[in-house]
C-alpha positions in Angstrom: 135.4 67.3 105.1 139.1 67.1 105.6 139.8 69.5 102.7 137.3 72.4 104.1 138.7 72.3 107.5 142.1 72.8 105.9 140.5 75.5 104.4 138.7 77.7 107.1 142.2 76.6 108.9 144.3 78.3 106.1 141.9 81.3 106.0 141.8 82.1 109.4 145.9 82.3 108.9 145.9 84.6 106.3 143.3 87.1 108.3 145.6 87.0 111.6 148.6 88.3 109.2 146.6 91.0 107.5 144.2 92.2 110.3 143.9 95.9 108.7 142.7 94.0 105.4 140.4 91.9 107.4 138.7 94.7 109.5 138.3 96.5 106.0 136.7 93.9 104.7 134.3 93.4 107.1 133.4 96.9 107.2 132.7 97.0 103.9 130.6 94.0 103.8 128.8 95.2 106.7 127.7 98.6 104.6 127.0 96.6 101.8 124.6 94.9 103.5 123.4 97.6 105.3 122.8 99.8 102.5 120.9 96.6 100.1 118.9 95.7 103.0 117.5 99.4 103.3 117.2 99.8 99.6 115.0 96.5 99.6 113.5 97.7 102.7 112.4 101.1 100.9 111.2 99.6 97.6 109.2 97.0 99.1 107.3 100.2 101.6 106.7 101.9 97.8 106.5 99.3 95.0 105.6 96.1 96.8 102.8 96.8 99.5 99.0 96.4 98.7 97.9 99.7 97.6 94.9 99.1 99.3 92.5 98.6 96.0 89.5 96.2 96.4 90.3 93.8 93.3 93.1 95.2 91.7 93.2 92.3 89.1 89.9 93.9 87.5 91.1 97.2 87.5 92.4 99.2 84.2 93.9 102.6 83.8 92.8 104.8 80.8 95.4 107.0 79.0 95.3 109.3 75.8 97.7 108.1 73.9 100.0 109.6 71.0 103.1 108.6 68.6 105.7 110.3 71.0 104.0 109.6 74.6 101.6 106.5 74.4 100.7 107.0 78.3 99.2 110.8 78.5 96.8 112.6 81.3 93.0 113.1 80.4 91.4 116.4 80.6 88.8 116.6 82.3 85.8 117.3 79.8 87.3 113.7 78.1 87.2 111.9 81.3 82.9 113.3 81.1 83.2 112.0 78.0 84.8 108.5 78.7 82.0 108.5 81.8 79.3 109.1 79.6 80.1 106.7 77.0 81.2 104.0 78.8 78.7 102.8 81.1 78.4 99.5 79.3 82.2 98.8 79.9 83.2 99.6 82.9 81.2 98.9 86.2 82.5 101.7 87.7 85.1 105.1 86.8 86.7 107.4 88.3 89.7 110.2 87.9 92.3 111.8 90.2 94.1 114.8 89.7 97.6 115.8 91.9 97.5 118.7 94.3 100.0 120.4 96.4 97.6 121.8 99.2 98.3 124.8 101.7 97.6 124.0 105.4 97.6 125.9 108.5 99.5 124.4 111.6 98.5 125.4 115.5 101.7 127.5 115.5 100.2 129.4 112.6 103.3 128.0 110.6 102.5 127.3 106.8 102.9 123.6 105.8 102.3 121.7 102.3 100.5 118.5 101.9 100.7 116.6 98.7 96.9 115.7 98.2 94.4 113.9 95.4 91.1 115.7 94.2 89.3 112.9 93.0 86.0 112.5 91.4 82.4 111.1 93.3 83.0 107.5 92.4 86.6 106.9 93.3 86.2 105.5 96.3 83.6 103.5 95.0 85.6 102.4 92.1 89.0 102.0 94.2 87.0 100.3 96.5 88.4 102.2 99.2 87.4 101.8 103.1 87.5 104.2 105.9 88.0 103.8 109.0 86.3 106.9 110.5 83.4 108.9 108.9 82.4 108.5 105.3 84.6 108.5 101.8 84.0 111.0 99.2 80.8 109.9 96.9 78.6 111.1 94.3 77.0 114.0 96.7 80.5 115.9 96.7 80.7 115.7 92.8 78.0 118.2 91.8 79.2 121.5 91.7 82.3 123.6 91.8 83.7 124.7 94.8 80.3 124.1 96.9 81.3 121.2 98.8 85.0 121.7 101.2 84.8 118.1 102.3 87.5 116.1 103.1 88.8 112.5 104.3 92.4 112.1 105.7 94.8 109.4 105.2 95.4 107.1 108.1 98.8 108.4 108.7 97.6 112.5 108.6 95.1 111.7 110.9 97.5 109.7 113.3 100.2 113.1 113.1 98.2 115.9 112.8 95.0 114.7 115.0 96.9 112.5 117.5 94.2 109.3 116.0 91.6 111.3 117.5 88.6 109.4 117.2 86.1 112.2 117.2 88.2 113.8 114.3 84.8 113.4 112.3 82.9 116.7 112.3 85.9 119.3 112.9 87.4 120.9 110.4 91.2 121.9 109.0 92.3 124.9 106.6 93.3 123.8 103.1 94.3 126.3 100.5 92.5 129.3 102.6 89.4 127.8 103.2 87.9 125.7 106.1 86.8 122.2 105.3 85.1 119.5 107.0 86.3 116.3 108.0 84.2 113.5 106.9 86.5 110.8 107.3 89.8 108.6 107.9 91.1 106.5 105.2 92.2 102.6 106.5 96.2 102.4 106.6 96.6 100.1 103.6 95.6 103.2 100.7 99.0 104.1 99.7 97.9 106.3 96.7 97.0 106.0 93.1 100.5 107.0 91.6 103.3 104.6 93.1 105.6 106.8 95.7 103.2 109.3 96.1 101.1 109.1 99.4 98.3 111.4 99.9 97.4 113.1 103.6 94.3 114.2 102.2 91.6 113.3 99.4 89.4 116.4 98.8 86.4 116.4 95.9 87.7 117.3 92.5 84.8 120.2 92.3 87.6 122.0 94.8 90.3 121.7 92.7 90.0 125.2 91.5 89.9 126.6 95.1 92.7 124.1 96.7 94.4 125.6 93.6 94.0 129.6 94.0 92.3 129.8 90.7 88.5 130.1 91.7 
C-alpha cells in the first residue's frame, strides 16, 4: 500500500513539471477513446444486432460456386431451378436481388433508395413481421411487372411518412411508376446483406421496371 501511494505521489510530481506533456496526453487518450468507442459503437449497429430473421440457426444461404470465387450470385432461372428441385430439403426458399430505386420527393426533388426485390416467399422464409399492412407473398410473385406493390422499412416509413399509421393503402413513385403500400416492416429487419439496409422491399416480378429495362 505504502509503495503505490509513493507512486501516485511521485506521478502526480512529474505531471505538475510537464503540464504541456500531461494535457497532451490526456487529449490524446480522450480521442482514443472517443474514436474506439464510436468504431465499436458502429460495428455493433451493422455486424452485431439481430437482423430480425425468425430462427436464424436453421437458416442456410445457397451460392454457385467455382475454383476462383467459391461464393457466387444465382441467376434467376437456377434459383427456379433450386425451388423446383428442392422441396424435399428446404421447408421454405427464397431470393433477393439489390436495387438502387428512383423516388419522387414532395419538393419534386429526385432521391435514391437502396431497395430489395425479393421473391413471394421471403418473407415467409425470413420469417419477417410487419408492423403495418401485409408482407410480400406468393400473390405478388406471378407475373412480371403486374403487381407495383410495396412494404417499407420501419425507418422509411418513420422519415418519409412521419409513422403515419394509415400509410397502408397510399401509394409512392418508384422508378416512374406508382406503387402501392401494403405494409411496414418491424424495426429489427436490418437487411439480408450485412451494412446494407433497405427503405423498401418491392416483388422481384418488378425488377425489370424499378430497373428501366421493361
Amino acid at each position: 500500500m505504502d509503495a503505490l501511494v509513493s507512486n501516485v505521489r511521485y506521478a502526480l510530481r512529474r505531471m505538475w513539471r510537464s503540464p504541456f506533456f500531461t494535457l497532451t496526453a490526456i487529449i490524446s487518450l480522450g480521442l482514443g477513446i472517443g474514436a474506439n468507442t464510436a468504431i465499436f459503437s458502429m460495428s455493433n449497429a451493422i455486424y452485431l444486432q439481430d437482423r430480425g430473421y425468425e430462427d436464424p440457426e436453421t437458416m442456410v444461404d445457397v451460392f454457385t460456386s467455382s475454383p476462383d470465387f467459391p461464393y457466387g450470385s444465382i441467376s434467376y432461372p437456377d434459383w427456379e431451378d433450386i425451388e423446383a428441385g428442392t422441396t424435399g430439403v428446404f421447408e421454405s426458399i427464397g431470393t433477393m436481388r439489390l436495387a438502387f430505386v428512383q423516388t419522387e420527393n414532395d419538393d419534386a426533388s429526385i432521391e435514391m433508395l437502396f431497395g430489395e426485390a425479393v421473391s413471394g416467399r421471403w418473407f415467409e422464409t425470413l420469417g419477417l413481421e410487419t408492423v403495418l399492412g401485409r408482407g410480400l407473398d406468393a400473390s405478388d410473385h406471378v407475373s412480371p411487372g403486374a403487381h407495383p406493390v410495396v412494404v417499407l422499412s420501419h425507418a422509411e416509413w418513420q422519415n418519409r411518412f412521419a409513422g403515419d399509421p394509415n400509410v397502408v393503402g397510399q401509394t409512392m413513385r418508384l422508378g416512374g411508376q406508382l406503387y402501392e403500400i401494403v405494409g411496414v416492416l418491424a424495426p429489427d429487419y436490418r437487411g439480408a446483406l450485412t451494412g446494407l439496409e433497405p427503405s423498401v422491399l418491392v416483388p422481384i416480378m418488378q425488377i425489370a421496371e424499378l430497373m428501366g429495362t421493361g
